[in-house]
Steps between C-alpha positions, in 0.01 A plus 500: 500500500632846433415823617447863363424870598146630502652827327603267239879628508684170614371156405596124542651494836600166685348451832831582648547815318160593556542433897826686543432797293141562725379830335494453116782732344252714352298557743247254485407175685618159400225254397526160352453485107235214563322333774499111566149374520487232748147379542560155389775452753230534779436133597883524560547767697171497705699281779798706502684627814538900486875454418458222188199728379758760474711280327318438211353827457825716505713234285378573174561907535814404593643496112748240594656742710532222786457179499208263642720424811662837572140669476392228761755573744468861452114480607536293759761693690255816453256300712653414774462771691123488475302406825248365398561125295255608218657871482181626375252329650098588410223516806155497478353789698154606502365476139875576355817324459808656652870445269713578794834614382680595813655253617827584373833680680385812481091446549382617137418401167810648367672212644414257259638649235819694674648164624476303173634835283788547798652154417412569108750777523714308717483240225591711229737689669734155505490532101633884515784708551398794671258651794129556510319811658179473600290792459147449652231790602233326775162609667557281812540091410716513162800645710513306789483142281731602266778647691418130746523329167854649412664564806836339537512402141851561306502724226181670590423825591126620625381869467171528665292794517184567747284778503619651833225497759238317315601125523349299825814520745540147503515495137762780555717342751470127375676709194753676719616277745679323251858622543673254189783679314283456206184664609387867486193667558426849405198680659337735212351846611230434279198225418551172353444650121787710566727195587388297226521785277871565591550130433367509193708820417834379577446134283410709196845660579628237243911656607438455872292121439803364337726638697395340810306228369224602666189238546151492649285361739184641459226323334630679158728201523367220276612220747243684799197443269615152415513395867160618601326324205557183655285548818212620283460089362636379848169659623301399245587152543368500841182732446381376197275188493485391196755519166334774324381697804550872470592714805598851550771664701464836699825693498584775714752704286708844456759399228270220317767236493343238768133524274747508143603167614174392517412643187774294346381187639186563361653553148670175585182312528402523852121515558477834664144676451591864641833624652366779746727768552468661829638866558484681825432898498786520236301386244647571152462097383134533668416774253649333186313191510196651592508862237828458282659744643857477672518803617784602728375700851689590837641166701278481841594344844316189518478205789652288230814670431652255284228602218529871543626518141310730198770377224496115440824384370394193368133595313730561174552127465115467494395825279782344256283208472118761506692614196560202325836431567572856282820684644391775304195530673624433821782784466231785409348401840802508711548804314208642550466423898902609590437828339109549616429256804227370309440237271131358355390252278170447306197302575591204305817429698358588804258256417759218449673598784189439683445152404801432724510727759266668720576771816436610792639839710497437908515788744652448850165507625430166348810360597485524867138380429618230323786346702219583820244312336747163410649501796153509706356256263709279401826544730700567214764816545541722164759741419392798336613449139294148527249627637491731171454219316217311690260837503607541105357190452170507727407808273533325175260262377719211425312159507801267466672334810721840580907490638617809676893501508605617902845682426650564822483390844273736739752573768680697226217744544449580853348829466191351296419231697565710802229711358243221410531326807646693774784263543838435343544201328706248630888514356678178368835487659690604209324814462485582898850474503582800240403768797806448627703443215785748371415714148660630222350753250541823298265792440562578148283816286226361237741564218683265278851669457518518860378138541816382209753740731423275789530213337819599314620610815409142735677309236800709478551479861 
């Protein structure tokens, strides 16, 4: 399989290429030239642990890149860590089915995917002659499982900026109390756009890329989405009760890539009826689906910081596809939204995009409600971004059995659950333990030439 640039510029990648190089060149976002459909393989599969599943989903994107046994070893080492034996395990709660995907090092979804691509570059790395530099920008979870994903490993280098103030402080400090040679977190006197806009910035710096081989982490990274469209068919294997059955998946989202990897199993021949994409007050994905119109507006301070995002980074790769795999398209919209902050498409394509994907927009109202109203009924503790997702679904009118993917653990969110229930939520060990654990950050301005100084600068020294 090979992969190419949605602003059509650089084409025909190798997996590995496509991996290390993150960012496409010209600005655009890897995809794969074709999708596998696997449907027929279901009888196979349908018995699967979660680390064989991965297995045979991943190998054939892998372009012969690695081979059958090294891609084995690689996943199962991600795993490991996980606490639970399924590592995303689904629970039936009330009248919904709960994909929990916390149960990794650092207590969020992000952890699936940040293990495997740590020992991908670790992998790769063995092949090549010279360093890689992380570059990541993070609303809260991103961060702290990357930087646990790459810490310690030769020849790597993380740059990680956080919006300063407006990450959860455990998400903060489970970022800054690691003290590895190799790790660096910058705190960014801005919003989360402004950090992923610097990041952005300095890869289309082509000079300053090449020069210090830089690489990414954030879900613009091919490898991220390819990790996360595993546990879509590991749930549907265990929802589902018959071959054919159709479910849909609620998705609480900012940057779109944990619903794109649903969308791409769907396109793979998963039976998904709706993907449901739930947006808290910061609602720009919200609108699209539901009026065209992604429209950029002012970034809002949410109970679910890790969503408080009005630019998604990866809805190119799925508006390349709205417009029919056209680059040319797909650049006059880029275009149109980087110089205007607002981008809109007809009635026909919002039409198709609603055959896949309907929306819902939660206030913090609803989500104390909501976590109030599970944990009274049915014992079960939300955090707030999940709890997104189960209101965005209870106002659509889906029909089919319905998944709603829980993204972090709710003791990362203290100040929510403190306010829906008058009590904190009780810490796991490892996160109790970072109150008293040393930290190491920088408060750097929103800019990108300052943001390349510093990192010019830590490498020098």
């Amino acid at each position: 399989m090979r992969y190419s640039s949605t602003r059509g510029q650089v084409k025909n990648l190798l997996f590995e290429e496509a991996v290390m190089m993150g960012q496409s060149d010209d600005g655009g976002l890897l995809v794969p030239n074709e999708l596998p459909f696997v449907q027929n393989d279901f009888d196979k599969w349908i018995k699967l642990s979660f680390t064989e599943l991965s297995l045979e989903i991943m190998l054939p994107f892998t372009s012969g890149s690695i081979t059958h046994e090294d891609l084995r070893n690689i996943i199962l080492q991600s795993y490991t860590s996980f606490r639970h034996p399924e590592i995303t395990p689904v629970n039936s709660v009330g009248q919904i089915n709960i994909l929990e995907l916390f149960h990794g090092p650092t207590f969020a979804f992000k952890d699936v995917a940040l293990q495997f691509l740590g020992n991908l570059f670790a992998f790769f790395l063995n092949k090549r002659n010279h360093p890689l530099r992380i570059l990541g920008a993070t609303s809260g979870d991103t961060g702290s499982a990357a930087i646990h994903g790459m810490r310690g490993k030769n020849g790597v280098d993380v740059f990680m900026l956080h919006p300063k103030g407006r990450v959860s402080i455990i998400q903060e400090r489970q970022m800054t109390t690691v003290l590895d040679s190799n790790i660096h977190n910058f705190a960014v006197e801005g919003t989360f756009d402004d950090a992923q806009r610097i990041v952005k910035a300095l890869f289309n710096d082509s000079k300053f890329k090449q020069a210090y081989h830089l690489g990414s982490v954030n879900s613009i990274n091919w490898a991220r989405i390819l990790a996360q469209i595993v546990y879509y068919f590991y749930a549907w294997f265990r929802v589902a009760r018959e071959k054919s059955e159709p479910v849909s998946f609620v998705v609480p989202t900012g940057n779109f890539g944990n619903v794109l990897a649903g969308y791409y199993a769907k396109c793979m021949g998963l039976p998904i009826d709706k993907l449901i994409v739930g947006t808290n007050e910061n609602d720009i994905l919200h609108r699209f689906f539901s009026s065209g119109e992604y429209h950029r507006a002012e970034v809002k301070e949410t109970l679910s910081p890790s969503m408080d995002i009005q630019i998604s980074s990866n809805f190119e790769r799925y508006l390349f596809n709205l417009a029919g795999k056209s680059s040319e398209q797909l650049q006059l919209w880029m275009d149109e939204f980087e110089n205007s902050g607002r981008l809109t498409i007809g009635a026909d394509l919002l039409s198709n995009a609603k055959n896949d994907f309907v929306s819902g927009s939660v206030d913090d109202a609803e989500i104390l409600s909501t976590i109030r109203n599970y944990n009274q009924q049915h014992g079960y503790l939300l955090d707030p971004h999940s709890a997104v997702g189960v209101r965005a679904a209870e106002k659509t009118d889906i029909r089919t059995p319905v998944i709603c993917l829980a993204c972090a653990h709710p003791a990362k969110f203290s100040k929510a659950i403190r306010k829906a229930l008058g009590t904190e939520p009780k810490l796991p060990e490892e996160l109790a333990a970072l109150e008293n654990m040393d930290t190491r950050s920088k408060t750097v301005p929103a800019n990108p030439e300052a943001v390349k100084k510093e990192i010019i600068g830590t490498l020098d020294a």
